[in-house]
C-alpha positions as a Markdown table, in Angstrom:
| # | Residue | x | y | z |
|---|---|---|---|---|
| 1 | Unk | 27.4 | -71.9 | 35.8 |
| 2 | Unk | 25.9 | -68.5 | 34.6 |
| 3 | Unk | 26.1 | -67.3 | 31.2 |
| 4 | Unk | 25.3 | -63.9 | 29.9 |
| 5 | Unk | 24.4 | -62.1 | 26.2 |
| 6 | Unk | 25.3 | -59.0 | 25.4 |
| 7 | Unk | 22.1 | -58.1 | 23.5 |
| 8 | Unk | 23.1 | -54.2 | 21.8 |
| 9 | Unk | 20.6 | -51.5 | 22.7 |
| 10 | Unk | 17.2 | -51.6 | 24.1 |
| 11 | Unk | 14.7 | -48.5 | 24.6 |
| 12 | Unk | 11.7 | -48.5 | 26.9 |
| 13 | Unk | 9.9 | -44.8 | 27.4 |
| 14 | Unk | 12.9 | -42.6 | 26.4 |
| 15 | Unk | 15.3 | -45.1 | 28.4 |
| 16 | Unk | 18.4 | -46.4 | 26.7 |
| 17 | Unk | 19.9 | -49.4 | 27.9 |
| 18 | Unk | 22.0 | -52.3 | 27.2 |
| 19 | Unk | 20.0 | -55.3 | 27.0 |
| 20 | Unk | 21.5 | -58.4 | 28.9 |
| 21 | Unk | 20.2 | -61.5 | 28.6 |
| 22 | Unk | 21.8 | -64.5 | 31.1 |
| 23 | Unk | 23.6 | -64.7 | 34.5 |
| 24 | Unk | 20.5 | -65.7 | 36.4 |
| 25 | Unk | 19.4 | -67.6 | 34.1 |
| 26 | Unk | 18.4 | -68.5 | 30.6 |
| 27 | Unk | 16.5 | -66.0 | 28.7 |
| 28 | Unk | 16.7 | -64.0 | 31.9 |
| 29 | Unk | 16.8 | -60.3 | 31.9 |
| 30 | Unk | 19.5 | -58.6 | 33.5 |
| 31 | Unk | 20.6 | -54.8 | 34.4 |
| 32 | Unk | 23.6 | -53.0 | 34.8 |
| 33 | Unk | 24.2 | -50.4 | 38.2 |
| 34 | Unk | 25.6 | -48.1 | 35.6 |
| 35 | Unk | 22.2 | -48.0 | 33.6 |
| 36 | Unk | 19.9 | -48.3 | 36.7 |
| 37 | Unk | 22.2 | -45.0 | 37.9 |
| 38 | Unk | 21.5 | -43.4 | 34.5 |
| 39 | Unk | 17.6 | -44.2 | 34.5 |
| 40 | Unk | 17.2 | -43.0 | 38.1 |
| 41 | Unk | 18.8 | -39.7 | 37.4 |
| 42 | Unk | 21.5 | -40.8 | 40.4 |
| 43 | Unk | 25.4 | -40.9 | 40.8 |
| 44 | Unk | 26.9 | -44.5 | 40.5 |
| 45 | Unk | 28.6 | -44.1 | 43.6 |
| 46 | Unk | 25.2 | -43.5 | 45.5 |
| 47 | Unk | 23.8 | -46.6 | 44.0 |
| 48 | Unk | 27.1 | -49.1 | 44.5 |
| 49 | Unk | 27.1 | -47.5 | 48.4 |
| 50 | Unk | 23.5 | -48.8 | 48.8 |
| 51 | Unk | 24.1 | -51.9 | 47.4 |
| 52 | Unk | 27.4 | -52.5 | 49.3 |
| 53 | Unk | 25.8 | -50.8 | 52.6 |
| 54 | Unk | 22.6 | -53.5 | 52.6 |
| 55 | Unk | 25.0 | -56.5 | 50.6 |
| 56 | Unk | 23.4 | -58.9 | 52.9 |
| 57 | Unk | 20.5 | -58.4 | 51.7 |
| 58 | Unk | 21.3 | -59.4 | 48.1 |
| 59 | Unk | 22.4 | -63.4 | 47.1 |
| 60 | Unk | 25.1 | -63.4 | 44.8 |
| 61 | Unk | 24.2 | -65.7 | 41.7 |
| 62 | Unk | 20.2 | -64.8 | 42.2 |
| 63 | Unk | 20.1 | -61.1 | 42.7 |
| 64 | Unk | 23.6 | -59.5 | 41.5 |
| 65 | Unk | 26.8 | -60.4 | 39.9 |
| 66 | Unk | 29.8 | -58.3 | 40.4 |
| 67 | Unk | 31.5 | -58.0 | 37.3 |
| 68 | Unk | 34.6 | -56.5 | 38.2 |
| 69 | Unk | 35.5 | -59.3 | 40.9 |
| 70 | Unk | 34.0 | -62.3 | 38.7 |
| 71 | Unk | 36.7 | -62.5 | 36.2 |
| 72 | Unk | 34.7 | -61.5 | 33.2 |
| 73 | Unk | 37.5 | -58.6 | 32.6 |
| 74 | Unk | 37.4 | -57.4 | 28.6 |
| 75 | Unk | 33.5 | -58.1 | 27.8 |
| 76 | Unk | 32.7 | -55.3 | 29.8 |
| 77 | Unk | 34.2 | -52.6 | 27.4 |
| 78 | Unk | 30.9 | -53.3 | 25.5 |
| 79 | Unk | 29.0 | -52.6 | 28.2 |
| 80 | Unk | 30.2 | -48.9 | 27.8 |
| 81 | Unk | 33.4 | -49.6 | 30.5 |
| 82 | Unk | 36.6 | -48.1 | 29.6 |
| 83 | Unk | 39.7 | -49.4 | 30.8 |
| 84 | Unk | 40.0 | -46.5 | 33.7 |
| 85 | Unk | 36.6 | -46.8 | 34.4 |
| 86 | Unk | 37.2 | -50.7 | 35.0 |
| 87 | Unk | 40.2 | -49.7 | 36.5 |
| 88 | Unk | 39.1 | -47.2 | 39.5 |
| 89 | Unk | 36.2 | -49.8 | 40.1 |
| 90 | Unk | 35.9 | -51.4 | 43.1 |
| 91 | Unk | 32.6 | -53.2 | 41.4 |
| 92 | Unk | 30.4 | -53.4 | 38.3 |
| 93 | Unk | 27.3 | -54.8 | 39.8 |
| 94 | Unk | 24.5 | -56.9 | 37.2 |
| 95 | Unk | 21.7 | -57.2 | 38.7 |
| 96 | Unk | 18.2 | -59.4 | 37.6 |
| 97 | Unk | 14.5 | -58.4 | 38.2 |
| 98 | Unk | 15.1 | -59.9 | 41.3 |
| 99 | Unk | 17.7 | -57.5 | 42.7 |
| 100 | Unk | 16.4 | -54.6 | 41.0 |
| 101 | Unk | 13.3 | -54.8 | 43.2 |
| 102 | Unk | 15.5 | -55.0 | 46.3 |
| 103 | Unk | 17.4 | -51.8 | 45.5 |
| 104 | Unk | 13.9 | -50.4 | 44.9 |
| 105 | Unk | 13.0 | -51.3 | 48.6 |
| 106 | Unk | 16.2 | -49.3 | 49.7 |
| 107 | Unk | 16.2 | -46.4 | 47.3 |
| 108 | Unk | 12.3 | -46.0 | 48.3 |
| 109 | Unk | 11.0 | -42.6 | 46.7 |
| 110 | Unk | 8.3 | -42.3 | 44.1 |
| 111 | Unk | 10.1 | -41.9 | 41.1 |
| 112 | Unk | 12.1 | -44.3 | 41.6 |
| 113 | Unk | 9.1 | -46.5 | 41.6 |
| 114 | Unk | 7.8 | -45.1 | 38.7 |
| 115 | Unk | 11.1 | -46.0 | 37.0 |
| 116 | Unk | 10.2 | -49.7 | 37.9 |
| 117 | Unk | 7.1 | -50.0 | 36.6 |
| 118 | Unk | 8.1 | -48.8 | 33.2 |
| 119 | Unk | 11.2 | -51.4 | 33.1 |
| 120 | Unk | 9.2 | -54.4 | 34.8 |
| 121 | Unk | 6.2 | -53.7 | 31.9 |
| 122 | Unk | 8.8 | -52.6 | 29.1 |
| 123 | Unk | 11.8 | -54.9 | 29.4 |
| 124 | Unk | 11.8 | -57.4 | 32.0 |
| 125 | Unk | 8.2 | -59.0 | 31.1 |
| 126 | Unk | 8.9 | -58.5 | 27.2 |
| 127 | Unk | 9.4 | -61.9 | 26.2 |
| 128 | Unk | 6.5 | -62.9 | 28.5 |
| 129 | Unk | 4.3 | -61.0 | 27.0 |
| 130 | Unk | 5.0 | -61.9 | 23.7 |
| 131 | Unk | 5.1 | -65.6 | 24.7 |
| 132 | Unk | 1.5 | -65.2 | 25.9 |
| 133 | Unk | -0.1 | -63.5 | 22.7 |
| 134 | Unk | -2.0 | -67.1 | 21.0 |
| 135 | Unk | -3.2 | -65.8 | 18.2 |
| 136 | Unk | -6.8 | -67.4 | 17.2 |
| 137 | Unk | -6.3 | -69.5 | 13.8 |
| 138 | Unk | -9.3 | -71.0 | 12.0 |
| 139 | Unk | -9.3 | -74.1 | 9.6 |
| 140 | Unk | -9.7 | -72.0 | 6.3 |
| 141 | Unk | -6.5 | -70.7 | 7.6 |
| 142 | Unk | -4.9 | -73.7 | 7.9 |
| 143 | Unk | -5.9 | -74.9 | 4.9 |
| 144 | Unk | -4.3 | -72.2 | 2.3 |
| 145 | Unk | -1.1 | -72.4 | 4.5 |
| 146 | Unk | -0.8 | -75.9 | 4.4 |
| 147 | Unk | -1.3 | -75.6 | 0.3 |
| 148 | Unk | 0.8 | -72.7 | 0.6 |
| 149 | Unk | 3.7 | -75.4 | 2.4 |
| 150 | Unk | 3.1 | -77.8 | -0.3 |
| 151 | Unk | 3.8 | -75.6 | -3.3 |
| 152 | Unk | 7.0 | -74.2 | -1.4 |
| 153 | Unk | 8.3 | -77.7 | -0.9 |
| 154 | Unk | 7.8 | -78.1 | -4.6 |
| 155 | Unk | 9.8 | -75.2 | -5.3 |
| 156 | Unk | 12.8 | -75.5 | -2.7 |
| 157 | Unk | 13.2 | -79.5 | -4.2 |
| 158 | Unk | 13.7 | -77.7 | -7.8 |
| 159 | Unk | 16.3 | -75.8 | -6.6 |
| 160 | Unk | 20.6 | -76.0 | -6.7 |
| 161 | Unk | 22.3 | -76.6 | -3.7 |
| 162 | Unk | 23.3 | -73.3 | -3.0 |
| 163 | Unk | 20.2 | -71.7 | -3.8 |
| 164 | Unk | 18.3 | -74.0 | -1.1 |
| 165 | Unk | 21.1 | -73.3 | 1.3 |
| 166 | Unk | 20.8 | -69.4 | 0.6 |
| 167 | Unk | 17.9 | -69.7 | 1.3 |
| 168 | Unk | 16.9 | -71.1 | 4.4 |
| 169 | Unk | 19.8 | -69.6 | 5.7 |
| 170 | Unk | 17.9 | -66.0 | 5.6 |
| 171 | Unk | 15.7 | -67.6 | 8.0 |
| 172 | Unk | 18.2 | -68.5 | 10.7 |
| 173 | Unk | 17.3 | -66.4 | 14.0 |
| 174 | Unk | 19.9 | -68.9 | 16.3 |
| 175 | Unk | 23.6 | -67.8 | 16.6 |
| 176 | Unk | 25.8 | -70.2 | 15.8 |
| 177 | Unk | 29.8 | -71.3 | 16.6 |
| 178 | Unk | 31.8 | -70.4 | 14.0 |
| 179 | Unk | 33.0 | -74.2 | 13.1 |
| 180 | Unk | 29.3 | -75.2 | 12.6 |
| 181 | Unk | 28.9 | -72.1 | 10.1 |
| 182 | Unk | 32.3 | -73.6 | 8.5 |
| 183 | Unk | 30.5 | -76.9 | 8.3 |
| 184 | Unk | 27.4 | -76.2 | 7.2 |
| 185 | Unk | 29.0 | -74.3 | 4.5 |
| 186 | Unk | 31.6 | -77.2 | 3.3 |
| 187 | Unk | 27.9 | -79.3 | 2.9 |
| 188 | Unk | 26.9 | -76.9 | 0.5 |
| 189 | Unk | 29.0 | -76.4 | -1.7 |
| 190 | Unk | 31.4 | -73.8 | -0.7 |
| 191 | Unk | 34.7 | -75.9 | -0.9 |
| 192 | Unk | 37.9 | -75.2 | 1.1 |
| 193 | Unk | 36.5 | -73.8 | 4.3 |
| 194 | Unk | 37.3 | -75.2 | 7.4 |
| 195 | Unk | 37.3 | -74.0 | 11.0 |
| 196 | Unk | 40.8 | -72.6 | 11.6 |
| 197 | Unk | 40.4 | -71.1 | 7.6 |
| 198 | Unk | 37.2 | -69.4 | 8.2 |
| 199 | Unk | 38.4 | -68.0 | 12.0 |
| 200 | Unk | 41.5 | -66.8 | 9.7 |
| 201 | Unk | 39.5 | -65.2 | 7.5 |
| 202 | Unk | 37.6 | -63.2 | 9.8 |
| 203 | Unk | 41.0 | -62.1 | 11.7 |
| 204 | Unk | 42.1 | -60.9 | 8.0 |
| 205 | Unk | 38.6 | -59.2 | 7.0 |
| 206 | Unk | 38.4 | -57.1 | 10.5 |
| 207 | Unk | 35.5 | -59.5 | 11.6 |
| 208 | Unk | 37.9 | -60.9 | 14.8 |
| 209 | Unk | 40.5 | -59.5 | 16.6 |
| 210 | Unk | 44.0 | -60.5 | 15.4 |
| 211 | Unk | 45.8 | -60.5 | 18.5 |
| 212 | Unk | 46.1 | -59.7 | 22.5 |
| 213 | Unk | 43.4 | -59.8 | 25.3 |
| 214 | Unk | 40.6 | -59.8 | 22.4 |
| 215 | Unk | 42.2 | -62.3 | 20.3 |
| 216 | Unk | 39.3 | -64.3 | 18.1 |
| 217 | Unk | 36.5 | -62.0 | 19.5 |
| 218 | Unk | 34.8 | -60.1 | 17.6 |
| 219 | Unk | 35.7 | -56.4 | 16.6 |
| 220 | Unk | 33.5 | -53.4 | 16.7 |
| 221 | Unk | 33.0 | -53.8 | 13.1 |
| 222 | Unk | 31.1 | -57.1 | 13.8 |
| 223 | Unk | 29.2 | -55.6 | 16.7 |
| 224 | Unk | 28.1 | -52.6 | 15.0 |
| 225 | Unk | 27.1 | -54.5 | 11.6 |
| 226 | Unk | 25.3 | -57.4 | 14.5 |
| 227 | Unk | 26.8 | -59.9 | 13.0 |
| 228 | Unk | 28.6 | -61.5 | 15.3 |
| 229 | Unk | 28.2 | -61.5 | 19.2 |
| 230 | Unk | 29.7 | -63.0 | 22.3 |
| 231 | Unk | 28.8 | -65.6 | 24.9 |
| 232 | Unk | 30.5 | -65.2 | 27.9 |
| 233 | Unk | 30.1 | -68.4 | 30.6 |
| 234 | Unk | 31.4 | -68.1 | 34.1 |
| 235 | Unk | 32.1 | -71.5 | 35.7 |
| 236 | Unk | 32.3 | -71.7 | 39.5 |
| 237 | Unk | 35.0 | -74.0 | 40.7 |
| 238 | Unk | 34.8 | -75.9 | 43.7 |
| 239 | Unk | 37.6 | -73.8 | 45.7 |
| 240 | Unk | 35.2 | -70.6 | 44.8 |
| 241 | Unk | 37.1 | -69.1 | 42.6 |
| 242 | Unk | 35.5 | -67.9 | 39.0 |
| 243 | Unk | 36.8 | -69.3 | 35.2 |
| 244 | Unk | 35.3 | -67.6 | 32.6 |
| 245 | Unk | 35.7 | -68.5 | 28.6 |
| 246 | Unk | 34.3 | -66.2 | 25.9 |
| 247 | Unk | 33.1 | -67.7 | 23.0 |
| 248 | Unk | 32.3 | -65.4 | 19.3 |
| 249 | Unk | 29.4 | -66.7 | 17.9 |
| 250 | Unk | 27.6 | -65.7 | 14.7 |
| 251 | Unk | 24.3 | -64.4 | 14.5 |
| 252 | Unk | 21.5 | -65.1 | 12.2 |
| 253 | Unk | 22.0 | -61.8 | 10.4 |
| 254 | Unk | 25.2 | -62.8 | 10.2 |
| 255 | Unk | 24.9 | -66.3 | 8.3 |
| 256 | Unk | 23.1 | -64.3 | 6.2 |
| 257 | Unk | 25.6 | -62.3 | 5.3 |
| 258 | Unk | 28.7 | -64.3 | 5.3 |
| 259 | Unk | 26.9 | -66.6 | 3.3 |
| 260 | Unk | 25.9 | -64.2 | 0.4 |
| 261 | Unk | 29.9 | -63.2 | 0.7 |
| 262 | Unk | 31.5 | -67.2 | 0.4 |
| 263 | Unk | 28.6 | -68.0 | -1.9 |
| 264 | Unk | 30.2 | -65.5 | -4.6 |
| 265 | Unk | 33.3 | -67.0 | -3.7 |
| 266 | Unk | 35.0 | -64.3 | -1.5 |
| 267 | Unk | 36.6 | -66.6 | 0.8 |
| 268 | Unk | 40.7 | -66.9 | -0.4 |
């Protein structure tokens, strides 16, 4: 089973990208052929013949994913794809680190080395990084921050309801399904919202698609305000054929600001 983000925008040394997260695993970085083209100043065509010329040397599911073939079908519009381009395709290729390197080894010139180096420092070890920066805390420190806690506690168990939900909600960073955000909200306070009400309400208010192919995903509206994204899960079945299911989720910006909205009772 292989999920995959679609993450918006990411820019590493003048490259701009769309930053994938998923299909080879959690957290996992992934890039499109389309932008590895782009970055290497190269044709698409050039860089799908070399991949489809040397396909044996690739292993579907650890170095690539075709797109086009796996039944993933309307996500990729946000990956830049219009319909003729998705149409005249004979594959959209995602590949991981993994993969990328591979290609490298067949490409094999010096800027496209270069190239490598900038993404492998700048996008695919990111999160690494980051992960590996302890930062040195002495016991003074801990001291005022635990006071610091204490007085905050004080303060949150003084507050209403709502406030205390409002609250900790602007410090969400995890996407959640939409029926947990209608829950969590019926806890608080905000009274006549269910599941199917609140999906409703998002079709009316432009958030969701109303009907066809993108029916209950979110619209560009939602992407562009990042306030809603979508999780796309392939399942492999045991006759080797592909189901996907795409899922809208809301993101921690977005709690945020559906919150403030059904909070001042906006929600009919």
């Amino acid at each position: 089973m292989n999920d995959f983000i679609l993450k918006g925008k990411v820019e590493v040394d003048g490259m701009k990208f769309n930053h994938i997260e998923g299909g080879f695993g959690e957290n996992k970085k992934a890039m499109l052929a389309k932008d590895i083209a782009t970055i290497h100043g190269r044709a698409l065509k050039d860089i799908n013949r070399n991949i489809n010329n040397n396909i044996q040397r690739f292993k579907i599911g650890i170095d690539l994913i075709d797109l086009k073939n796996g039944g993933f079908g309307s996500p990729l519009y946000k990956l830049g794809f219009s319909s003729r381009d998705i149409s005249i395709s004979n594959n959209i290729y995602l590949l991981s680190e993994r993969g990328y390197s591979k290609l490298l080894k067949i490409l094999e010139d010096d800027f496209a080395w270069k190239q490598y180096d900038k993404l492998v420092d700048g996008y695919f070890n990111m999160r690494q990084t980051l992960q590996e920066q302890t930062p040195q805390i002495d016991s003074k420190f801990m001291y005022q921050l635990a006071q610091t806690l204490e007085e905050k506690e004080k303060q949150i168990a003084t507050m209403k309801p709502k406030a205390r939900f409002a609250d900790a909600i602007t410090t969400s960073k995890q996407s959640v399904l939409v029926g947990e955000l209608a829950k969590v909200l019926a806890r608080n306070g905000v009274e006549g919202v269910g599941q199917n009400r609140l999906f409703k309400w998002l079709r009316l208010n432009g958030f969701l698609h109303k009907r066809g192919e993108q029916y209950n995903l979110p619209t560009q509206k939602s992407i562009e305000l990042e306030v809603m994204e979508v999780k796309v899960r392939t399942i492999n079945n045991p006759d080797g054929s592909v189901r996907v299911t795409k899922t809208p989720k809301i993101t921690g910006k977005g709690q945020v600001y559906f919150v403030n909205r059904f909070l001042k009772n906006e929600i009919a």
